[in-house]
mmJSON file of the N, C-alpha and C atoms, coordinates in Angstrom:
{"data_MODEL":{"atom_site":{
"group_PDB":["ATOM","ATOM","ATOM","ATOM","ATOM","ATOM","ATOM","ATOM","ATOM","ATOM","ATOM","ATOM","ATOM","ATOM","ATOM","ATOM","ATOM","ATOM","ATOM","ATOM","ATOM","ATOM","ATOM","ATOM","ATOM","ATOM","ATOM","ATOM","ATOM","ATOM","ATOM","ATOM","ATOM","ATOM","ATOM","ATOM","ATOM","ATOM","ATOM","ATOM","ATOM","ATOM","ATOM","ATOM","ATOM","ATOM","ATOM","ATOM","ATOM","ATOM","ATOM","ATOM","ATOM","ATOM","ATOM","ATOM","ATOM","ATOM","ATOM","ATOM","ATOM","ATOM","ATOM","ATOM","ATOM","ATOM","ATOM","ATOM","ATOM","ATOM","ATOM","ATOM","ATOM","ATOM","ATOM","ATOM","ATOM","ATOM","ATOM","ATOM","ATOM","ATOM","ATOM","ATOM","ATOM","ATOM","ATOM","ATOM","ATOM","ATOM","ATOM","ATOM","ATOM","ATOM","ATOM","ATOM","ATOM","ATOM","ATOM","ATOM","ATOM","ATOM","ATOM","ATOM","ATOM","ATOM","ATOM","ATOM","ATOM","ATOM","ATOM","ATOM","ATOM","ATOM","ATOM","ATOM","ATOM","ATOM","ATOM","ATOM","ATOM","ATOM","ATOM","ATOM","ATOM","ATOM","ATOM","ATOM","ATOM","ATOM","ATOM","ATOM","ATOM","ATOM","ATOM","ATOM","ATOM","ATOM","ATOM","ATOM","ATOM","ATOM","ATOM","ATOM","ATOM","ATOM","ATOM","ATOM","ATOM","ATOM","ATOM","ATOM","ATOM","ATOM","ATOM","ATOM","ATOM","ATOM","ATOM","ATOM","ATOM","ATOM","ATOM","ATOM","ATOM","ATOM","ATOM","ATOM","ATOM","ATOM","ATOM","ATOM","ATOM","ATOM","ATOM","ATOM","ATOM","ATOM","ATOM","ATOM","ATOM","ATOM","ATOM","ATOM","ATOM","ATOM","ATOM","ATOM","ATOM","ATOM","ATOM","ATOM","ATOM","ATOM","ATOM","ATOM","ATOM","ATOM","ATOM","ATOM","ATOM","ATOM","ATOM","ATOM","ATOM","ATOM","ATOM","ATOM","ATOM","ATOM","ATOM","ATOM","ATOM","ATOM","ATOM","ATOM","ATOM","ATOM","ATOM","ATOM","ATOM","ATOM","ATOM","ATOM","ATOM","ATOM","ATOM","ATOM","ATOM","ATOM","ATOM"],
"id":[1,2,3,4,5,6,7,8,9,10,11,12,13,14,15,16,17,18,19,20,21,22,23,24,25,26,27,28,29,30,31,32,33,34,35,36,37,38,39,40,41,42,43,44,45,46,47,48,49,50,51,52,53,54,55,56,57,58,59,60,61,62,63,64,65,66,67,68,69,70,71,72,73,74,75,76,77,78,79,80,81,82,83,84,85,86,87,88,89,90,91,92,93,94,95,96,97,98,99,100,101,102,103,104,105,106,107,108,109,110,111,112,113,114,115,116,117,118,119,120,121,122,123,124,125,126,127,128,129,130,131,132,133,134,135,136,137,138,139,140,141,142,143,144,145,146,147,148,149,150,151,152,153,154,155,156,157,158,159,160,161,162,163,164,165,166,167,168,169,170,171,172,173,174,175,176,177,178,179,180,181,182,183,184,185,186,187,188,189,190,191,192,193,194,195,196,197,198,199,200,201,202,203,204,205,206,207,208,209,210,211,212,213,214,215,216,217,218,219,220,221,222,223,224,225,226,227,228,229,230,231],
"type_symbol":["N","C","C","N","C","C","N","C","C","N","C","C","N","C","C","N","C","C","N","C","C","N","C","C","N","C","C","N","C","C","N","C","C","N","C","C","N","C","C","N","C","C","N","C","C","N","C","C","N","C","C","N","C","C","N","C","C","N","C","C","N","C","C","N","C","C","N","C","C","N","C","C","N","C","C","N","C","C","N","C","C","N","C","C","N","C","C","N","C","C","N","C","C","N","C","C","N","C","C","N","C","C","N","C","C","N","C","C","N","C","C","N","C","C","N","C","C","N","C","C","N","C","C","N","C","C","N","C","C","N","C","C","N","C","C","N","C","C","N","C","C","N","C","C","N","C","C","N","C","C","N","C","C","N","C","C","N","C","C","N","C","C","N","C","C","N","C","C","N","C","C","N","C","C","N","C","C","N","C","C","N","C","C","N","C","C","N","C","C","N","C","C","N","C","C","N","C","C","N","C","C","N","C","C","N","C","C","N","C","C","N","C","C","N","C","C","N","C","C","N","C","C","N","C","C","N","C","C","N","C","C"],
"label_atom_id":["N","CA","C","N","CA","C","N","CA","C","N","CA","C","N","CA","C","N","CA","C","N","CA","C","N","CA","C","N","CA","C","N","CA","C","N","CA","C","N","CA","C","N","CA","C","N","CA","C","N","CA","C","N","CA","C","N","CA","C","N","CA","C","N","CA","C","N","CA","C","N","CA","C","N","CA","C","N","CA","C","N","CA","C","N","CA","C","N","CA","C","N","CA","C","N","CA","C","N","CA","C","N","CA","C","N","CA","C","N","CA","C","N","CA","C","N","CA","C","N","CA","C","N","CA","C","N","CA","C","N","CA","C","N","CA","C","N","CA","C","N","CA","C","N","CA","C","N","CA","C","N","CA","C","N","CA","C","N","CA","C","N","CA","C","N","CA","C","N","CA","C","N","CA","C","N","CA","C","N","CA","C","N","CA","C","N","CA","C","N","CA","C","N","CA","C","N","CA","C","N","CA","C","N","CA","C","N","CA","C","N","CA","C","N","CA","C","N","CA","C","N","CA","C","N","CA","C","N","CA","C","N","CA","C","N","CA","C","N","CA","C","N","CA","C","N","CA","C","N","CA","C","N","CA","C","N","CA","C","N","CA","C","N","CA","C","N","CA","C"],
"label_alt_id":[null,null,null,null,null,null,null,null,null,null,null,null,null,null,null,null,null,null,null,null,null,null,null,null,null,null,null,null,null,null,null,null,null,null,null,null,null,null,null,null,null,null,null,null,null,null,null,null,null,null,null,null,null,null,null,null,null,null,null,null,null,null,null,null,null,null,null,null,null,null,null,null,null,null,null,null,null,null,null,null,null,null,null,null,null,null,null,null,null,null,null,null,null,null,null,null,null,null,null,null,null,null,null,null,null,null,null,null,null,null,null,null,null,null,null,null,null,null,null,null,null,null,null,null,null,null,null,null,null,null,null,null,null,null,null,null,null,null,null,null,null,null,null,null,null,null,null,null,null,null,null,null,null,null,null,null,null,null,null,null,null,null,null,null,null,null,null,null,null,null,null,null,null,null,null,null,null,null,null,null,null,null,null,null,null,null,null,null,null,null,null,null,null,null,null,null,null,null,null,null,null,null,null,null,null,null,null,null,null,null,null,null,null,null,null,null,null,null,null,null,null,null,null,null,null,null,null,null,null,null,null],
"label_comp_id":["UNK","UNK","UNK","UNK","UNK","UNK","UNK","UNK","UNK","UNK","UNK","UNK","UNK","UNK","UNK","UNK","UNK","UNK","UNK","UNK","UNK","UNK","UNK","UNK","UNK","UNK","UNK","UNK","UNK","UNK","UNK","UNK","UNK","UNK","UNK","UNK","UNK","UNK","UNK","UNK","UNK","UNK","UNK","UNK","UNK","UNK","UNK","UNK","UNK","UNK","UNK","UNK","UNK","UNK","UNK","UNK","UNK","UNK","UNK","UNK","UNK","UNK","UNK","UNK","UNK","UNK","UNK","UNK","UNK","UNK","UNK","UNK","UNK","UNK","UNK","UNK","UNK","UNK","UNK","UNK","UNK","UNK","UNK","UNK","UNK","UNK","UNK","UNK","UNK","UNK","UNK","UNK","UNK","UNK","UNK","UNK","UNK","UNK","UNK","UNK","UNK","UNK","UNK","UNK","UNK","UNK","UNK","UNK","UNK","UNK","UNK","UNK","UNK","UNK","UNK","UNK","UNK","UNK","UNK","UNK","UNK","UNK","UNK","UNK","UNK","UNK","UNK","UNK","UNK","UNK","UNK","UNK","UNK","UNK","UNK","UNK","UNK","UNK","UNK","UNK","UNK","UNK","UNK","UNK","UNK","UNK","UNK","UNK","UNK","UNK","UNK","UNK","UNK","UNK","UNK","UNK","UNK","UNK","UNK","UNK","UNK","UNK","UNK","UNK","UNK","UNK","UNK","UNK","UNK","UNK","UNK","UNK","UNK","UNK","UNK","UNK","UNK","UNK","UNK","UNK","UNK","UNK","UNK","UNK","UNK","UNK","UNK","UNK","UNK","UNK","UNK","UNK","UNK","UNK","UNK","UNK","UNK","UNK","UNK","UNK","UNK","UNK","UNK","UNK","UNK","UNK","UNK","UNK","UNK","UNK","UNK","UNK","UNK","UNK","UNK","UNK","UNK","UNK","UNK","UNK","UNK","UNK","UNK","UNK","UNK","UNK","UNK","UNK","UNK","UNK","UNK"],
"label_asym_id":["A","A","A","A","A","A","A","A","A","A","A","A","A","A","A","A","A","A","A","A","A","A","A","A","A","A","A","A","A","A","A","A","A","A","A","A","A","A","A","A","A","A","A","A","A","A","A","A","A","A","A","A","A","A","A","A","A","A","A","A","A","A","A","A","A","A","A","A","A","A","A","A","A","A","A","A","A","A","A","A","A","A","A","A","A","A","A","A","A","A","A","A","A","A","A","A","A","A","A","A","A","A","A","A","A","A","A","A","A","A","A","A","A","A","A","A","A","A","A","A","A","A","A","A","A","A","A","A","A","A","A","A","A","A","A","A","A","A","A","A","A","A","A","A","A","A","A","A","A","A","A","A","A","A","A","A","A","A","A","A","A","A","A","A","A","A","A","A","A","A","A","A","A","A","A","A","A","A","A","A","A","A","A","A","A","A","A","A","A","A","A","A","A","A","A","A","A","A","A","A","A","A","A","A","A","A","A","A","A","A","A","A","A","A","A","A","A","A","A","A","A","A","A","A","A","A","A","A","A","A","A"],
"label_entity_id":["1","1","1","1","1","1","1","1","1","1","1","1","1","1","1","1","1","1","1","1","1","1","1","1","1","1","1","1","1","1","1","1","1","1","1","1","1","1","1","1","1","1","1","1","1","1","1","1","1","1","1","1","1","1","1","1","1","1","1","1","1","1","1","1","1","1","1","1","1","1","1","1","1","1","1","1","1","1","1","1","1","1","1","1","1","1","1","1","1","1","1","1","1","1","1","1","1","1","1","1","1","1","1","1","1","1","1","1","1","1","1","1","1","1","1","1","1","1","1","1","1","1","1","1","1","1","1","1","1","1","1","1","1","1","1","1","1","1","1","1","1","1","1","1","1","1","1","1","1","1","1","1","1","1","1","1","1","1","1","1","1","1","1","1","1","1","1","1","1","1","1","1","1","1","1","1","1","1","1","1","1","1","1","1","1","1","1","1","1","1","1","1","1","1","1","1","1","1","1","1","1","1","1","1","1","1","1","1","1","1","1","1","1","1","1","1","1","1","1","1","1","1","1","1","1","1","1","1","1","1","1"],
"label_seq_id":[1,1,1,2,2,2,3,3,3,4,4,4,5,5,5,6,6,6,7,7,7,8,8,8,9,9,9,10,10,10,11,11,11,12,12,12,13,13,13,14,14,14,15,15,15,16,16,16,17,17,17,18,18,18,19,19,19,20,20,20,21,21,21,22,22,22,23,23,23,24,24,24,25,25,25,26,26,26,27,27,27,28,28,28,29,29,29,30,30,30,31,31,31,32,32,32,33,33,33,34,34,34,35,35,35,36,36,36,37,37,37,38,38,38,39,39,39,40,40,40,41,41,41,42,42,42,43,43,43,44,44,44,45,45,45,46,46,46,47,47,47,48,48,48,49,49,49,50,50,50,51,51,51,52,52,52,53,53,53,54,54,54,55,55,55,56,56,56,57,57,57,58,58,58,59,59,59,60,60,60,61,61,61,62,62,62,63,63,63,64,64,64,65,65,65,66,66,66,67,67,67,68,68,68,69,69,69,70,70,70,71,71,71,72,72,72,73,73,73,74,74,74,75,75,75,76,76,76,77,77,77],
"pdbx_PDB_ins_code":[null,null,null,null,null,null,null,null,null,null,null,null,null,null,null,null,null,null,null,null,null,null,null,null,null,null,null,null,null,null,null,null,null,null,null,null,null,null,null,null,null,null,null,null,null,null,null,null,null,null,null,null,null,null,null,null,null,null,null,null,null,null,null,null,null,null,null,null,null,null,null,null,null,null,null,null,null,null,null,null,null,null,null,null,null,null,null,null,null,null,null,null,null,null,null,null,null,null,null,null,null,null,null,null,null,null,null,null,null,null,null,null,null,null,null,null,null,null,null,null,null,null,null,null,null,null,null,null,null,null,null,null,null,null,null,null,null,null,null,null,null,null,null,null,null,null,null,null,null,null,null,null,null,null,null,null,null,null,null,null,null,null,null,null,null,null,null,null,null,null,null,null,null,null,null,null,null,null,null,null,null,null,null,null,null,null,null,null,null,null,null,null,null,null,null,null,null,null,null,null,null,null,null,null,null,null,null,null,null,null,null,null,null,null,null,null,null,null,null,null,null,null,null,null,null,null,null,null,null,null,null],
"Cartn_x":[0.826,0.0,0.872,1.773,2.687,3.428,3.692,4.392,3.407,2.385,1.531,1.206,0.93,0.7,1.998,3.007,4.13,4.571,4.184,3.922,2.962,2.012,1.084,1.443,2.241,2.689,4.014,4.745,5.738,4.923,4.106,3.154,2.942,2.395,1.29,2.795,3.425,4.884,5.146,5.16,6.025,4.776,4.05,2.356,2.525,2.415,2.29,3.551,4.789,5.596,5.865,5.542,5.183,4.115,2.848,1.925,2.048,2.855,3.226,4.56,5.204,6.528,5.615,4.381,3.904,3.3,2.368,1.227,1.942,3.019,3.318,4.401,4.292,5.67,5.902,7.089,7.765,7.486,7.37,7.18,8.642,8.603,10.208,10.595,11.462,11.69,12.819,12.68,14.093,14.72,16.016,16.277,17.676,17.589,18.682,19.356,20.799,21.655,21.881,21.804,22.009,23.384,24.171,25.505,26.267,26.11,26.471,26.039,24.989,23.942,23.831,24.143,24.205,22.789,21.726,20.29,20.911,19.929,19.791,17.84,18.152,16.95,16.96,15.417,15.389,14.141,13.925,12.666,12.309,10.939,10.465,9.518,8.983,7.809,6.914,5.923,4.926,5.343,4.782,4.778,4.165,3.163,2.219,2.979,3.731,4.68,5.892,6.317,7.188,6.924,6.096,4.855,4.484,4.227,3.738,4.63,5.925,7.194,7.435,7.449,8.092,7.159,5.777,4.729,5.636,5.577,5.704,6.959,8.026,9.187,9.0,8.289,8.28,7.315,6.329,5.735,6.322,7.521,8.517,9.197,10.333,10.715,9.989,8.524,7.973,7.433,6.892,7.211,7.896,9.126,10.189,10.7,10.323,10.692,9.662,8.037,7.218,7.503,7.973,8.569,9.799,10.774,11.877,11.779,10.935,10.961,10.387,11.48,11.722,10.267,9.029,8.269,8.76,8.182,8.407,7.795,8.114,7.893,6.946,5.853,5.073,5.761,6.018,5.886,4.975,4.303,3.022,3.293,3.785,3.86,3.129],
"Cartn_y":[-1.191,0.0,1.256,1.382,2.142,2.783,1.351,1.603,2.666,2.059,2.14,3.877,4.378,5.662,6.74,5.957,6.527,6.772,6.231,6.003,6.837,7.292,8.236,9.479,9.524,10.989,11.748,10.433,10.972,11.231,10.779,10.855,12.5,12.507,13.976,15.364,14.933,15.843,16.217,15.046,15.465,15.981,15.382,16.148,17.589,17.614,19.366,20.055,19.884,20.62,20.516,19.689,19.709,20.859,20.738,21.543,23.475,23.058,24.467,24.9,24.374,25.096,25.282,24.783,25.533,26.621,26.845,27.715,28.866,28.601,30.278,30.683,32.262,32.815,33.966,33.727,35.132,36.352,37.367,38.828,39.463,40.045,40.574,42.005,42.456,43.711,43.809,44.701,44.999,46.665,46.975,47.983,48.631,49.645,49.995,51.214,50.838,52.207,52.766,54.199,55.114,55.521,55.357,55.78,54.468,53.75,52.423,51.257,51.667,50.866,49.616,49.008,47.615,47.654,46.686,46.394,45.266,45.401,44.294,43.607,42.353,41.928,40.843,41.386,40.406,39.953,38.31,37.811,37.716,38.025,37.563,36.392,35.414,34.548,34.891,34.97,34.984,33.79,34.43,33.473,31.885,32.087,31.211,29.637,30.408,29.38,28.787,29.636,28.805,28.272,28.388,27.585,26.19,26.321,25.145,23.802,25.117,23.946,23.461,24.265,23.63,22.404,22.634,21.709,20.272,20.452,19.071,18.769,19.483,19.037,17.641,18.56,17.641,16.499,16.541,15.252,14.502,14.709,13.559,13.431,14.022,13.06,12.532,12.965,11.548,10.7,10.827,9.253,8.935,9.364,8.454,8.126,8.053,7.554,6.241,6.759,5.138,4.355,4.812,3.703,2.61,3.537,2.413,2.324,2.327,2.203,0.415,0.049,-1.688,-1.767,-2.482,-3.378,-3.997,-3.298,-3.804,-5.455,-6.651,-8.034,-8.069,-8.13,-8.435,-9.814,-9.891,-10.774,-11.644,-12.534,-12.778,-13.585,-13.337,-14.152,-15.433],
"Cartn_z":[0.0,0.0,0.0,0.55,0.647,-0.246,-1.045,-2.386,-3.657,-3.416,-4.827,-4.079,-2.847,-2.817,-3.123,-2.865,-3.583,-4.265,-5.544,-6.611,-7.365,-7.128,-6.577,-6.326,-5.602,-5.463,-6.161,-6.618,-7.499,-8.751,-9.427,-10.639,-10.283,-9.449,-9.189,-9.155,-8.346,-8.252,-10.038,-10.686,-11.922,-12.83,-12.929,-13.661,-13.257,-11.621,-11.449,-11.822,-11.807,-12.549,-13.949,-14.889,-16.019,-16.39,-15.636,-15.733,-15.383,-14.634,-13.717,-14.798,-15.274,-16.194,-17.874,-18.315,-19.202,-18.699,-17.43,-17.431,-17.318,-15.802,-15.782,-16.748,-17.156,-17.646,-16.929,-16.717,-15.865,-16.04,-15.277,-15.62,-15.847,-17.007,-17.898,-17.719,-17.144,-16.683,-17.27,-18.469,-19.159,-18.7,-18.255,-17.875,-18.691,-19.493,-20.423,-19.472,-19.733,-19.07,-20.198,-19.601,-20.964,-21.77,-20.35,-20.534,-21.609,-20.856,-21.553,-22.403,-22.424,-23.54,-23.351,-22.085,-21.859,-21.238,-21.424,-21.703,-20.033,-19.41,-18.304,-18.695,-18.371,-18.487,-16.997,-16.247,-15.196,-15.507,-14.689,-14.718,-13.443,-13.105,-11.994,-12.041,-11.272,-11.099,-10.032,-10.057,-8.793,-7.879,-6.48,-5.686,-5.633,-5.961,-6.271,-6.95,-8.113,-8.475,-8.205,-6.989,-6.494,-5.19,-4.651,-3.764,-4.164,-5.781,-6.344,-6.026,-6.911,-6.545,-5.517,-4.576,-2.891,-2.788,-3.357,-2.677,-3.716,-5.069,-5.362,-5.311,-4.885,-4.39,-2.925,-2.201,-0.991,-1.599,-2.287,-2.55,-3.327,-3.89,-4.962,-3.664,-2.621,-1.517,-0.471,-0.727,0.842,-0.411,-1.911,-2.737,-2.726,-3.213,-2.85,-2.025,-0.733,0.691,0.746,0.354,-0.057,-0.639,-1.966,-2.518,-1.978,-1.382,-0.978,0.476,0.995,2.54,2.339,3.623,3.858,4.44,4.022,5.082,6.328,7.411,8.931,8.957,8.903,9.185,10.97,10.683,11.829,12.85,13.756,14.885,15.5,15.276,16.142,16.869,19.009,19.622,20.4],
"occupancy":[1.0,1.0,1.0,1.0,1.0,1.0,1.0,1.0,1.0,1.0,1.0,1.0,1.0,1.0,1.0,1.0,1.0,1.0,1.0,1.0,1.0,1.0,1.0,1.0,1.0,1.0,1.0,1.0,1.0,1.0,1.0,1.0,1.0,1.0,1.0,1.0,1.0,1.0,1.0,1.0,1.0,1.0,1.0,1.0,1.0,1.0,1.0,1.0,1.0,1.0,1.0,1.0,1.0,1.0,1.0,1.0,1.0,1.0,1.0,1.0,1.0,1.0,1.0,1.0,1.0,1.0,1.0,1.0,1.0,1.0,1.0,1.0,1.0,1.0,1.0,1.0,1.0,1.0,1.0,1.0,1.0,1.0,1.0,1.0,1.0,1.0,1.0,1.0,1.0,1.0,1.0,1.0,1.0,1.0,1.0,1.0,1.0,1.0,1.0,1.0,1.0,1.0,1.0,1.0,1.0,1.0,1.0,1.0,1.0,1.0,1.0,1.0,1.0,1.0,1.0,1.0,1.0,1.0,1.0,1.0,1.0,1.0,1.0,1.0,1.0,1.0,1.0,1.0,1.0,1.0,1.0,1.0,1.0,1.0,1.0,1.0,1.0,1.0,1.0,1.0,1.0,1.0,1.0,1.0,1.0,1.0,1.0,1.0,1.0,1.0,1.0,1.0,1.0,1.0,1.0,1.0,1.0,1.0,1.0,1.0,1.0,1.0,1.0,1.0,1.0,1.0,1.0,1.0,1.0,1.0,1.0,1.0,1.0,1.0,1.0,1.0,1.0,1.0,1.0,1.0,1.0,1.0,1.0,1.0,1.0,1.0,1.0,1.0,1.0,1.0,1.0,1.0,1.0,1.0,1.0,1.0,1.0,1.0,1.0,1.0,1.0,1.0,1.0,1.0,1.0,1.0,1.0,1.0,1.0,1.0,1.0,1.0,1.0,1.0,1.0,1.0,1.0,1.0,1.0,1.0,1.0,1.0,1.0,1.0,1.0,1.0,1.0,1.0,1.0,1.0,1.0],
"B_iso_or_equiv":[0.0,0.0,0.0,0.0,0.0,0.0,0.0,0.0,0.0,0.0,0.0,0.0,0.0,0.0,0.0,0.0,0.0,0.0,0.0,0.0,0.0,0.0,0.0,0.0,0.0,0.0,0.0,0.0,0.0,0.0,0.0,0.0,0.0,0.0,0.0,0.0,0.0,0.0,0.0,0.0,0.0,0.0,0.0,0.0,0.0,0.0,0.0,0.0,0.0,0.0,0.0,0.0,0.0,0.0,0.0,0.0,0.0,0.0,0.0,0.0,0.0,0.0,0.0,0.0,0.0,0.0,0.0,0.0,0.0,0.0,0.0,0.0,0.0,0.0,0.0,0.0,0.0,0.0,0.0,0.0,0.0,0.0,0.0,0.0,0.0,0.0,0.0,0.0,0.0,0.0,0.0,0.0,0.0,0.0,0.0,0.0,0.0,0.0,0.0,0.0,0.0,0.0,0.0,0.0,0.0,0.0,0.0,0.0,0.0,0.0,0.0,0.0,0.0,0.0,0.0,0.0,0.0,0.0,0.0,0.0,0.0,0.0,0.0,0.0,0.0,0.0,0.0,0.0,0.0,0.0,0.0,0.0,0.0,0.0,0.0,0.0,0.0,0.0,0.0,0.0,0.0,0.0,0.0,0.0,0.0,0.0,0.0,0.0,0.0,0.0,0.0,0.0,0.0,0.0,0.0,0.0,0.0,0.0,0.0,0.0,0.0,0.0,0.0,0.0,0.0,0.0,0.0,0.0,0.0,0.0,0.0,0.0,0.0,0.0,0.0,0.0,0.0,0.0,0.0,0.0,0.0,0.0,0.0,0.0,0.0,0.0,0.0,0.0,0.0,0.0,0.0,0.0,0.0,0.0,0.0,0.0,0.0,0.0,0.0,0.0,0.0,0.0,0.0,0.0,0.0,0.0,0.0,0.0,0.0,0.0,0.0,0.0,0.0,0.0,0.0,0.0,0.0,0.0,0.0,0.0,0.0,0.0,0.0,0.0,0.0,0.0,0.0,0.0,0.0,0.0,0.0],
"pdbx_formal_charge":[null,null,null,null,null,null,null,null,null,null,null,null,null,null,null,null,null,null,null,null,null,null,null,null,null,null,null,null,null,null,null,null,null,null,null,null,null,null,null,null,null,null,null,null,null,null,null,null,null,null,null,null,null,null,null,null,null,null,null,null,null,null,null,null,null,null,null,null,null,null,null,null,null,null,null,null,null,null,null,null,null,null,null,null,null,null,null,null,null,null,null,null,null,null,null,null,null,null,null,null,null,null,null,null,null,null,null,null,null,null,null,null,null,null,null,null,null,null,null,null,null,null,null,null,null,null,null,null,null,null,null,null,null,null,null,null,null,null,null,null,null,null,null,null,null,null,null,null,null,null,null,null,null,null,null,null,null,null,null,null,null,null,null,null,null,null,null,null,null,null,null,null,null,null,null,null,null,null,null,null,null,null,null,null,null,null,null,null,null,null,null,null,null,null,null,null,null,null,null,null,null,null,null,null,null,null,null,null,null,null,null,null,null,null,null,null,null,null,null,null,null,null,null,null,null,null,null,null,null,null,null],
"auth_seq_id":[1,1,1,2,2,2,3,3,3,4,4,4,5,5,5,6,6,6,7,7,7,8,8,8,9,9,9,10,10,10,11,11,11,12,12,12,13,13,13,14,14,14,15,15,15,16,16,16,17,17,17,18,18,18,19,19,19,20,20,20,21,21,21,22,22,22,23,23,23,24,24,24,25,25,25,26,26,26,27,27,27,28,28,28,29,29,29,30,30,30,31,31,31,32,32,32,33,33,33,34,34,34,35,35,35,36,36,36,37,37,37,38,38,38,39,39,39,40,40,40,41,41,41,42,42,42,43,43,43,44,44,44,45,45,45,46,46,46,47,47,47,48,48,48,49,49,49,50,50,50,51,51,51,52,52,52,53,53,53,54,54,54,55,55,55,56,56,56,57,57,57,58,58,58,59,59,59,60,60,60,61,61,61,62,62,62,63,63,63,64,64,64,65,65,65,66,66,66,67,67,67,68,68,68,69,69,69,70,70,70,71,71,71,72,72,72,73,73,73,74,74,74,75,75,75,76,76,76,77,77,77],
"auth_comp_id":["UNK","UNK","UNK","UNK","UNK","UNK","UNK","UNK","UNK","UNK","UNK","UNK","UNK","UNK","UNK","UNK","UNK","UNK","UNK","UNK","UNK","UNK","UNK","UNK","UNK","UNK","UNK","UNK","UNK","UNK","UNK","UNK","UNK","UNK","UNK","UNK","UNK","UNK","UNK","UNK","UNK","UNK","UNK","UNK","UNK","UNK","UNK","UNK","UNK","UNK","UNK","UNK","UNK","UNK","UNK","UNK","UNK","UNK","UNK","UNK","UNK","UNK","UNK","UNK","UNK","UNK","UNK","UNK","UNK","UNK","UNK","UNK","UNK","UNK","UNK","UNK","UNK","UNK","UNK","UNK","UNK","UNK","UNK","UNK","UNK","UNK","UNK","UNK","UNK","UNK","UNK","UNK","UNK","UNK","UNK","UNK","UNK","UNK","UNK","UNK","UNK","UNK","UNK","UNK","UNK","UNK","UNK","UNK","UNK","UNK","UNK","UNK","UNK","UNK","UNK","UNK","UNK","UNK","UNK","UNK","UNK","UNK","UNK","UNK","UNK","UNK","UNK","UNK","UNK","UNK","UNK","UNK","UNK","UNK","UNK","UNK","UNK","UNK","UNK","UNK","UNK","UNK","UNK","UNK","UNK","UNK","UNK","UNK","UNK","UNK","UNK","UNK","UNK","UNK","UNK","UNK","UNK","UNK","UNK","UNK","UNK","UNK","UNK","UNK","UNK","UNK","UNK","UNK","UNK","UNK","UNK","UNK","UNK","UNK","UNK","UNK","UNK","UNK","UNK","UNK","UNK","UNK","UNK","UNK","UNK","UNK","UNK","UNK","UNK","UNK","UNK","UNK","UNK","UNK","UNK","UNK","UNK","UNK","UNK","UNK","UNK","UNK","UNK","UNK","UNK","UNK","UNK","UNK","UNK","UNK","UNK","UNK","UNK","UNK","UNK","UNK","UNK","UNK","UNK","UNK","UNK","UNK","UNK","UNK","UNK","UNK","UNK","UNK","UNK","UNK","UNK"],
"auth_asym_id":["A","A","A","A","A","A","A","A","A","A","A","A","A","A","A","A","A","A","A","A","A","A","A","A","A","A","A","A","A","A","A","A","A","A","A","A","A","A","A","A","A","A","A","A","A","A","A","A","A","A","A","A","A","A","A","A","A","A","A","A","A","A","A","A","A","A","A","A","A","A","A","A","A","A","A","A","A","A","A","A","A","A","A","A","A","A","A","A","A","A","A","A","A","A","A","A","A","A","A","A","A","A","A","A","A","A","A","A","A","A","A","A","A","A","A","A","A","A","A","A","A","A","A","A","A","A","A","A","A","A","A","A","A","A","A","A","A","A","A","A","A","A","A","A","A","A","A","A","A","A","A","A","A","A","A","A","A","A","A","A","A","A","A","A","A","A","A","A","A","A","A","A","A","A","A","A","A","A","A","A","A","A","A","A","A","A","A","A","A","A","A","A","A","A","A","A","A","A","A","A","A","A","A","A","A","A","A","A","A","A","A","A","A","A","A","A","A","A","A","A","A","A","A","A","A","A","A","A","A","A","A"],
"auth_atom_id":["N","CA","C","N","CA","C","N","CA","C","N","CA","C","N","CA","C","N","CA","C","N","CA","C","N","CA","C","N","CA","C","N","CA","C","N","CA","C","N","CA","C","N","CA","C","N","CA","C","N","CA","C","N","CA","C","N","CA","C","N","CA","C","N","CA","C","N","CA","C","N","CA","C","N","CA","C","N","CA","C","N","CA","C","N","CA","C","N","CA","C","N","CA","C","N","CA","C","N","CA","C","N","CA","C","N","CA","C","N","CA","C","N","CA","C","N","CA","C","N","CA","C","N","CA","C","N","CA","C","N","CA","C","N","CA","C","N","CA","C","N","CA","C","N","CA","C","N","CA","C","N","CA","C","N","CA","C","N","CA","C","N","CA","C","N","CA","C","N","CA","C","N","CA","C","N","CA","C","N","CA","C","N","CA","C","N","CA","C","N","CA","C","N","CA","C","N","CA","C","N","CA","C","N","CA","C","N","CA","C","N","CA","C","N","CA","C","N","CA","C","N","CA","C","N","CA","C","N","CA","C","N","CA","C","N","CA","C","N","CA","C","N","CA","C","N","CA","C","N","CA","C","N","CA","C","N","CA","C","N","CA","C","N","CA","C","N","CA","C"],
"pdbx_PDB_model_num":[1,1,1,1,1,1,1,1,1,1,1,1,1,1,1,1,1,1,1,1,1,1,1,1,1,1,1,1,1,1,1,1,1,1,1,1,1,1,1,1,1,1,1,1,1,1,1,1,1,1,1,1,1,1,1,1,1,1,1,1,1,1,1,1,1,1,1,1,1,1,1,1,1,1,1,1,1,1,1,1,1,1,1,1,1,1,1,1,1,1,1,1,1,1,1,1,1,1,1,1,1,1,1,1,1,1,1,1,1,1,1,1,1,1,1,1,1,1,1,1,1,1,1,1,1,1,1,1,1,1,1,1,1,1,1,1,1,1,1,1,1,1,1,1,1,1,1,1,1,1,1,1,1,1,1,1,1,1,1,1,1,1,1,1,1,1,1,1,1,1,1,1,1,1,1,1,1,1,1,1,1,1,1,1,1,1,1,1,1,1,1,1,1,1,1,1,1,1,1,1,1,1,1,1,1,1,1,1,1,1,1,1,1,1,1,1,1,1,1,1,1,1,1,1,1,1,1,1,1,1,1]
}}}
């Protein structure tokens, strides 16, 4: 049972960042110096999306902790 929800959650981890690296695109802030004509370009992301990430970060390492975690062998005295 363990396995297969782990399994489960690495699926959902890589779906949502698949899903999440088409939807959002960065907000582009290009800034030109005048003196020097060298163009700076920064990107920002909303929060939201890197929220996303943290979330399916941690759900690919507790799947993959389901997946390879040893079955405890019951005892029955």
């Amino acid at each position: 049972m363990k396995r297969a929800i782990g399994i489960f959650l690495i699926a959902q981890a890589l779906l949502t960042y698949l899903t999440i690296k088409m939807i959002y695109t960065p907000f582009i802030v290009r800034t030109l110096d005048r003196d020097t004509g060298v163009m700076t370009v920064s990107y920002s992301f909303p929060l939201m999306y890197w929220l996303f990430f943290t979330n399916s970060g941690i759900m690919l390492i507790v799947g993959t902790y389901l997946v390879f975690a040893k079955e405890k062998k019951q005892i029955f005295n």
